[in-house]
C-alpha positions as CSV (number, residue, x, y, z in Angstrom):
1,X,22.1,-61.8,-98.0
2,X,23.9,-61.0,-94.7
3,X,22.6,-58.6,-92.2
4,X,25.2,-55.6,-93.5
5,X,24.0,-55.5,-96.9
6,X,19.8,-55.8,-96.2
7,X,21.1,-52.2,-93.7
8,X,23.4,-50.8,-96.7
9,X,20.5,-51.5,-99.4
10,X,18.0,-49.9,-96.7
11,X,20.1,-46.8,-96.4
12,X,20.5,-46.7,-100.0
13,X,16.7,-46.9,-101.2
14,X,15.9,-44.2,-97.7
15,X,16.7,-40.6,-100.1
16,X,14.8,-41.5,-102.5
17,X,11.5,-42.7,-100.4
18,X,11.9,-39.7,-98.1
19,X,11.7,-37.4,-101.8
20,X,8.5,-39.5,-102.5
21,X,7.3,-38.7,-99.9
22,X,7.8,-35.0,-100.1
23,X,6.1,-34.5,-103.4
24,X,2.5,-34.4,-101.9
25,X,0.0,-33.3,-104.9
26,X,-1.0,-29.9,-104.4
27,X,-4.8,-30.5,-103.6
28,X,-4.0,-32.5,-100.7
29,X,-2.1,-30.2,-99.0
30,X,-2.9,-29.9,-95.1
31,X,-5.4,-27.0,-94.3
32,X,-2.8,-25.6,-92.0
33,X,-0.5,-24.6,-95.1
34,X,-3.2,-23.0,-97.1
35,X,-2.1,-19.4,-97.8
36,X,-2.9,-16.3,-95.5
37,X,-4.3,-14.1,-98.3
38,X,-7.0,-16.7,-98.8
39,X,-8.2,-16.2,-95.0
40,X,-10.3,-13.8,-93.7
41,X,-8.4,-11.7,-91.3
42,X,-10.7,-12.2,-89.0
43,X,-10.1,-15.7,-89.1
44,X,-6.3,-14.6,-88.8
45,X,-6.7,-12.6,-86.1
46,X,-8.7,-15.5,-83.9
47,X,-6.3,-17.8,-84.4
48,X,-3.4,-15.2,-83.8
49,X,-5.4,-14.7,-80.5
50,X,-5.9,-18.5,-79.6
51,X,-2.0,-19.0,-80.4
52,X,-0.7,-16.8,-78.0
53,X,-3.4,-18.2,-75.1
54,X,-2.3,-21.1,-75.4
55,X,0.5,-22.2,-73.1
56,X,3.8,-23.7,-74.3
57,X,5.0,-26.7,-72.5
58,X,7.1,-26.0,-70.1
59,X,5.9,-22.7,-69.0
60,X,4.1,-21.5,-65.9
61,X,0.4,-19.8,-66.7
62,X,0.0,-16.5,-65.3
63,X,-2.8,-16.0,-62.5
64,X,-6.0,-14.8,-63.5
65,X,-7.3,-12.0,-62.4
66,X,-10.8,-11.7,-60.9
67,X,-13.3,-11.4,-63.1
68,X,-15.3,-8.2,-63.4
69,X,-17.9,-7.7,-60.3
70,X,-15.4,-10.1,-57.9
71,X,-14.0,-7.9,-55.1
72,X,-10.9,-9.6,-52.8
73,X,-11.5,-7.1,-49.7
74,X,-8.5,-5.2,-48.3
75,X,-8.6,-2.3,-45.9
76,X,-11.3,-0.4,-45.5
77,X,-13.8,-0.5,-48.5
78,X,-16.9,2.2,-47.9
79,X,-19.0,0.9,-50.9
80,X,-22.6,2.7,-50.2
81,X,-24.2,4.2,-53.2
82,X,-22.5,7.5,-54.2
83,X,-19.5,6.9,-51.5
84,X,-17.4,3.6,-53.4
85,X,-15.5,3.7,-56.7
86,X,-18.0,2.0,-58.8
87,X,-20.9,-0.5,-58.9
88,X,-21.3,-2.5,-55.9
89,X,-19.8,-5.9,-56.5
90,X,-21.5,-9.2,-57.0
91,X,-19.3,-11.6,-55.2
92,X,-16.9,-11.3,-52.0
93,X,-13.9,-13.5,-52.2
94,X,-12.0,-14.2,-49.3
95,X,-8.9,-16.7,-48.1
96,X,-10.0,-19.7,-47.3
97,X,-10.1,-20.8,-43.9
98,X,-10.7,-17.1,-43.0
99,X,-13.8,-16.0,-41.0
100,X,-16.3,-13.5,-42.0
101,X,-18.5,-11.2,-39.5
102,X,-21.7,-10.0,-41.1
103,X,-23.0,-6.9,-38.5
104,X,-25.5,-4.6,-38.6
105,X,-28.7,-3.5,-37.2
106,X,-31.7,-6.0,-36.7
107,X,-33.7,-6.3,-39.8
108,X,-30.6,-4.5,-41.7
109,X,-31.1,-8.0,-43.6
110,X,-28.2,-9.5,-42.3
111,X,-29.8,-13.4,-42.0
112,X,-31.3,-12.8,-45.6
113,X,-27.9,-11.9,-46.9
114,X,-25.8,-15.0,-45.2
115,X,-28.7,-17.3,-46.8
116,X,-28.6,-16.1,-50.4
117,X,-24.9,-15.7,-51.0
118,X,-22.8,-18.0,-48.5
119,X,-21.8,-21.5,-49.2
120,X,-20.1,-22.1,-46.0
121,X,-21.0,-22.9,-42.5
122,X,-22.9,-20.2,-40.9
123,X,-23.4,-19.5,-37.0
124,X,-26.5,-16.8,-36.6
125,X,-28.1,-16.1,-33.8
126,X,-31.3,-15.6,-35.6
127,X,-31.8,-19.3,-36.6
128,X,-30.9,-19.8,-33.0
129,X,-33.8,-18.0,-32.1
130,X,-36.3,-19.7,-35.0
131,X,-34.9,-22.9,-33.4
132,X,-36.6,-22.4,-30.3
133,X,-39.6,-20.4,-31.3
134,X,-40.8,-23.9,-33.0
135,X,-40.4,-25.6,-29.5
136,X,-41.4,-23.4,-27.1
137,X,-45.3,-22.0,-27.0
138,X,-46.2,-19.6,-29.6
139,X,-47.5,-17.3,-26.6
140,X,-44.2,-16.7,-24.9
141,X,-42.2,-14.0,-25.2
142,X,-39.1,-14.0,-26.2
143,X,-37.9,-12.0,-23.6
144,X,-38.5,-15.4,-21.3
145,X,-36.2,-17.5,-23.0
146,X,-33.6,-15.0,-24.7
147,X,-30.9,-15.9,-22.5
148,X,-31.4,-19.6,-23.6
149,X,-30.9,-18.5,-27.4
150,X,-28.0,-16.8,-26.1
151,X,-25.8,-19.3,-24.5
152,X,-27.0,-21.9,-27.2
153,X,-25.7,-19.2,-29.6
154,X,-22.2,-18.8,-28.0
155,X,-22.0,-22.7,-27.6
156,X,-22.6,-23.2,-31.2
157,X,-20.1,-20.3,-31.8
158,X,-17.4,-21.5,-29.7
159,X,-17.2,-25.3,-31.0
160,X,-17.4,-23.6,-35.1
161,X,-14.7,-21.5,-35.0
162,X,-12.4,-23.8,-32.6
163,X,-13.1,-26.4,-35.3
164,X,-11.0,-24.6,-37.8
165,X,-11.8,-24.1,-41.5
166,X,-14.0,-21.1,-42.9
167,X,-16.9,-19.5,-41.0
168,X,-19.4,-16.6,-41.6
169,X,-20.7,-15.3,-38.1
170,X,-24.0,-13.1,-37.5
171,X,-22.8,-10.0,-35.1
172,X,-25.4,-7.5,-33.4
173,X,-23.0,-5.7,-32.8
174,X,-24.0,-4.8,-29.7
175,X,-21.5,-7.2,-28.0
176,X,-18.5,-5.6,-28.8
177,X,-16.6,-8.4,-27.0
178,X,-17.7,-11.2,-28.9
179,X,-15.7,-9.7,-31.9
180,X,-12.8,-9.1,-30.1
181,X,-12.7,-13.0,-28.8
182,X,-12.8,-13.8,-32.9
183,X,-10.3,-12.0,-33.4
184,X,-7.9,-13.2,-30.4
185,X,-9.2,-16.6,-31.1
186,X,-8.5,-16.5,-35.0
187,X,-5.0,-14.7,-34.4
188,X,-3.8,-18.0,-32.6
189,X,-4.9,-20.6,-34.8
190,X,-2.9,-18.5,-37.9
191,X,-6.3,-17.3,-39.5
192,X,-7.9,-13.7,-40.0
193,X,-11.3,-11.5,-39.2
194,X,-13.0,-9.9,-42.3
195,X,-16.3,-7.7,-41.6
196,X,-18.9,-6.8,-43.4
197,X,-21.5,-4.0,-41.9
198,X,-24.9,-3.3,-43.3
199,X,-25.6,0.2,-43.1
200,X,-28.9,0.6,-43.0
201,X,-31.4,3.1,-41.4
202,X,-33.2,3.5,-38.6
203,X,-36.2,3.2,-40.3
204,X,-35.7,0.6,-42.9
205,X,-34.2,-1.4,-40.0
206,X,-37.6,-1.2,-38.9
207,X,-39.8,-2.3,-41.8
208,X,-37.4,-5.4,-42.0
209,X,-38.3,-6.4,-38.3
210,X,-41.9,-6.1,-39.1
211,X,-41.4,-7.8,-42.5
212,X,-40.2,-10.9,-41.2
213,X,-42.9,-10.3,-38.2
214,X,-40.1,-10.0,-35.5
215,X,-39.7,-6.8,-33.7
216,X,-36.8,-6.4,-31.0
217,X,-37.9,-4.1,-28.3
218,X,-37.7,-0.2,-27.7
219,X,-34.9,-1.0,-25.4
220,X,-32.7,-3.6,-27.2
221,X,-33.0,-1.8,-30.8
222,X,-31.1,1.5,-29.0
223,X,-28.4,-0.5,-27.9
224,X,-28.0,-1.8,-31.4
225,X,-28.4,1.5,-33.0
226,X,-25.6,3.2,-30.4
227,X,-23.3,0.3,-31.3
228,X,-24.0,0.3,-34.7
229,X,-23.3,4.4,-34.7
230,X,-20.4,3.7,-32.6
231,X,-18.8,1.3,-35.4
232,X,-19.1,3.5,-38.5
233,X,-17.9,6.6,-36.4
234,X,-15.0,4.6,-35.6
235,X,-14.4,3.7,-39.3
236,X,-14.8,7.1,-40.7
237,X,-12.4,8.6,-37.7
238,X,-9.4,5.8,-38.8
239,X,-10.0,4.9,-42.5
240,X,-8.9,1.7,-41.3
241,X,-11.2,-1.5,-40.3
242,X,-11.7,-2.3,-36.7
243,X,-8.9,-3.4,-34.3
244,X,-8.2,-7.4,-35.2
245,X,-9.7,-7.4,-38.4
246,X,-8.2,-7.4,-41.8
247,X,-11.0,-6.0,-44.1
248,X,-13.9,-4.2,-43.5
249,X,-16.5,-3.6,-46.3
250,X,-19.1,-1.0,-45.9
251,X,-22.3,-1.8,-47.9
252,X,-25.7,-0.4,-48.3
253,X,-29.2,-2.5,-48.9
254,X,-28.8,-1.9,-52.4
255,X,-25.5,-2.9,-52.2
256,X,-26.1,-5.8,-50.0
257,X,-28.8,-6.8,-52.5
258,X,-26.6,-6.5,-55.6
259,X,-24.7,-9.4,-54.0
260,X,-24.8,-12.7,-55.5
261,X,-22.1,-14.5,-53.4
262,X,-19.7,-14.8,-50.9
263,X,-17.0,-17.8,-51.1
264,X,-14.0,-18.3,-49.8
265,X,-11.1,-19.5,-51.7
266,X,-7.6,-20.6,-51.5
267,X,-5.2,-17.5,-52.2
């Protein structure tokens, strides 16, 4: 038999084996097929639901949006009990490679904060200052070698942020032009400033100096209050955040302990 008539018999025999085929016994039929009135319309529902999450090939998914508690900070965002639009959030997300100041009085909780929610590289003053309390004899003040902690601080500063890539800094706040160099400094290398001030009291400023057994002085803490007075005036007179920054968010110590994280992301 030549090559033409093995096709031709092929083709021949081919309607018949495709109707073979087709008659498939009713009891084997594929799940899929089984009628709707025999489904629970819950079950209908769910898989109505999974159908239409499901993306087709081809098409671009949509973005997600933040999930509930997630705040993306833009403006001026006064979140203090009683004062924001709802519950404090649980997480800060912010563009990546963007820097973060965290301000606010000493023993406001600022330190404690930065250790429980950030996951990126942190320049604070206040491990500066642990840093040399374990070196230097436990009977000398602090006032002694302050200025030490200071320019170690600064150093440190300087080489993060020149290094690029995201940064949360601790601000006293009562160096007004150590902001202002972020900013400037962040503008040219095509990044932004985000703040975050903790608004706390005098007084429970106070009991969190003496509850982690360091107390800054008479002198010092009224420079820091003035400043810190200073900064929220300023807020409340423009509605806007601070000259060279691009968010500012307001939170209280509830607030601040409500927090669960602050990452930064690619947007």
């Amino acid at each position: 038999m030549s090559d033409v008539q093995v096709f031709e018999a092929a083709r021949d025999r081919a309607p018949s084996d495709r109707a073979a085929t087709d008659r498939v016994p009713a009891d084997r039929a594929a799940p899929d097929r089984v009628p709707t009135d025999r489904v629970p319309a819950d079950r209908v529902a769910a898989r109505d639901r999974a159908a239409r999450t499901v993306p087709r090939p081809g098409c671009r998914e949509l973005a997600t949006e933040p999930s509930p508690g997630v705040l993306r900070p833009r403006g001026l965002q006064d979140l203090r009990s009683g004062r924001g639009p709802g519950a404090a959030p649980v997480a800060l997300h912010y563009p990546a490679g963007d820097l973060l100041v965290v301000s606010g009085l000493p023993g406001s909780g600022k330190s404690t904060l930065m250790r429980r929610c950030v996951r990126t590289p942190v320049v604070d003053s206040q491990l500066v200052r642990e840093e040399f309390a374990a070196r230097v004899p436990s009977w000398l003040p602090y006032a002694v070698y302050r200025p030490l902690v200071r320019l170690a601080h600064y150093r440190r500063l300087r080489r993060a942020v020149l290094a690029g890539g995201p940064l949360t800094v601790h601000d006293c706040g009562a160096v007004p032009y150590v902001r202002q160099w972020l900013a400037r400094t962040a503008e040219r290398q095509g990044r932004r400033v985000h703040l975050v001030l903790l608004d706390a009291s005098a007084e429970e400023a106070r009991d969190g100096q003496r509850a982690r057994g360091q107390a800054v002085s008479a002198y010092a803490f009224a420079r820091h209050r003035d400043a810190a007075h200073r900064l929220r005036r300023r807020l409340a007179g423009t509605g806007r955040p601070p000259a060279g920054c691009a968010s500012a968010v307001v939170l209280d110590r509830a607030g601040a302990r409500a927090l669960r994280e602050i990452v930064f992301t690619a947007s």
